[in-house]
N, C-alpha and C positions, 0 to 999 in steps of 0.2 A: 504494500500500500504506500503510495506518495504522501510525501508531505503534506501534501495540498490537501488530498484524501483526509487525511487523520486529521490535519487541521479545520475541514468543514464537519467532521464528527464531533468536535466539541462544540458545543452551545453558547453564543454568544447574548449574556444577557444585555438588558437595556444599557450598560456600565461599560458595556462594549468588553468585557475583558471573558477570555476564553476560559469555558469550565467544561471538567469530565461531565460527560452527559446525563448521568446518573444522579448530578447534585440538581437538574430544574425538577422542576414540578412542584416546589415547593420554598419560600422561604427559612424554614427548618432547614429542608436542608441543603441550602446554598450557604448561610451562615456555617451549618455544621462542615460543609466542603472546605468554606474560606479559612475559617479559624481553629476546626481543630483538627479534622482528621489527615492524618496524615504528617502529623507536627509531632517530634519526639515528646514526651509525656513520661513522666518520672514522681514517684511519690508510691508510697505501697498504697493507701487506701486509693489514691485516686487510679491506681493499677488496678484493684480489687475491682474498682466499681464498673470499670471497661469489663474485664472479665465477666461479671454477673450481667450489666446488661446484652453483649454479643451474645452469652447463654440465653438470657429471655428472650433475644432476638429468632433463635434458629426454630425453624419454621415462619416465620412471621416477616411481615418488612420490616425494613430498620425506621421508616419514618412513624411505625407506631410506636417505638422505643421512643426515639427523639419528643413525640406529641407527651410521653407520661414518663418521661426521665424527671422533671419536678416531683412529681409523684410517689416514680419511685427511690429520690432522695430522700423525701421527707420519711416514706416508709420503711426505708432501711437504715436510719439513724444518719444519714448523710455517707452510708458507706464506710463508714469507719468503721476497721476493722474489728477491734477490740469489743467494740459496741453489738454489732454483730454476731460475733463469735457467744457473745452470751446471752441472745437471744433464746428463747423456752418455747416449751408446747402454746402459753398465750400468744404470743408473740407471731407464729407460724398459724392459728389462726385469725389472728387481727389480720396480718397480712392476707390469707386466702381469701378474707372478707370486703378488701379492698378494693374499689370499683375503679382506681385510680391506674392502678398496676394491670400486669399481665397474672391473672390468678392459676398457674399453672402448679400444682400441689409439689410435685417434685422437681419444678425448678425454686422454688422456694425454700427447699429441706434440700439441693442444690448449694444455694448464696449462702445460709445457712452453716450448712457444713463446711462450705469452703473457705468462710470466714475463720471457723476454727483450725484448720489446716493452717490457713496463713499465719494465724495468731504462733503456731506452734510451729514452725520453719525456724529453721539453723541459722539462714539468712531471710533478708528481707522479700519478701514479694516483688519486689523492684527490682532488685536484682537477678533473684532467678529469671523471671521472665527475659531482662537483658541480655541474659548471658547465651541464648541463642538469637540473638540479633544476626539475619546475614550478612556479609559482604556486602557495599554498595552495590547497585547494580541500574544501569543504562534504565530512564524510566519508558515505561512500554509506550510505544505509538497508539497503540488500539485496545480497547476494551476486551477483544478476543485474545489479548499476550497478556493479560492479567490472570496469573493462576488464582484456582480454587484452595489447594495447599501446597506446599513446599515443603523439599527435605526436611529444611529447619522446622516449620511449625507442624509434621510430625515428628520428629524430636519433642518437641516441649511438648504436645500434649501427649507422648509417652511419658515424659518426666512426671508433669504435672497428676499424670494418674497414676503412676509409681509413688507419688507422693499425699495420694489420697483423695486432689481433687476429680469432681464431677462435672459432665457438661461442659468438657472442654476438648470435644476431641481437633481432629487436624485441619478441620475447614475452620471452627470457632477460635482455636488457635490462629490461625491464619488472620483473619477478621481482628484478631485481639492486636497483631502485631501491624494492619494495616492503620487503624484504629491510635495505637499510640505511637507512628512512626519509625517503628522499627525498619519498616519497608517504606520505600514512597510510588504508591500505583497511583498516581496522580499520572495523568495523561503527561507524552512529551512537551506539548503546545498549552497546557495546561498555566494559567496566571501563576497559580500558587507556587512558589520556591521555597 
């Protein structure tokens, strides 16, 4: 595919500035395009909480996450690990009772448990996850050279479920690492740098 090609696949909004095709339809998520995704992100709870939402994400779109990520901050203590991790049997029904969230029982007992996993690692959450970061790599021209998972992110979600957690296998791994910058599949022609 040409330049040119790849370059009339991204979407030029009224700002004129070129976006992966995948951020119009919505300003959720052109915001989420411009300003986070895809931008290194570092912090265990703000790790934790990328993690838990890509899990409620799988099956579902992402712009129903985006519309109840308020939601599901407020409902999950802001993500905080620690906070989390001590959450109880009320706690996992308030949550299923929540209209705010995605009520899925075993994504729930999910965030849940793998709040406790994080809480109980050698090292920090932030760092495991980093520590399979790839190699830079040339960003893709076209939406079809964007993988589903890579080496790396089955690596980590072998680790990650060696290590107890759930709900993460090698496509939500993948997602988690595109998600906090590990990777950048932002289009070549793409604004964002």
């Amino acid at each position: 595919m040409t330049a040119e090609i790849a370059a009339a696949a991204l979407a030029a909004e009224s700002d004129g500035k070129l976006r992966c095709p995948w951020s119009e339809g919505s300003q959720l998520y052109r915001d989420y395009h411009d300003h986070e995704w895809g931008r290194p992100l570092h912090g265990d709870d703000a790790m934790f909480e990328r993690m838990c939402l890509e899990a409620f994400q799988s099956g579902l779109a992402w712009i129903t996450i985006l519309r109840k990520r308020p939601a599901f901050r407020a409902a999950f203590a802001g993500f905080a690990i620690d906070r989390v991790a001590a959450f109880g049997d009320d706690d996992a029904a308030r949550l299923l009772a929540d209209p705010g969230i995605v009520r899925n029982r075993a994504k729930i007992d999910a965030a849940i448990a793998n709040a406790r996993v994080a809480a109980d690692l050698d090292i920090g959450l932030d760092e495991l996850i980093w520590s399979f970061a790839p190699a830079p790599r040339p960003r893709p021209r076209t939406l079809a050279e964007v993988p589903a998972t890579t080496p790396e992110s089955v690596a980590l979600a072998k680790e990650l479920k060696r290590r107890g957690f759930r709900f993460v296998g090698p496509t939500t791994a993948y997602a988690l690492m595109q998600a906090t910058g590990m990777v950048d599949d932002h289009l070549a022609d793409c604004w964002v740098r």
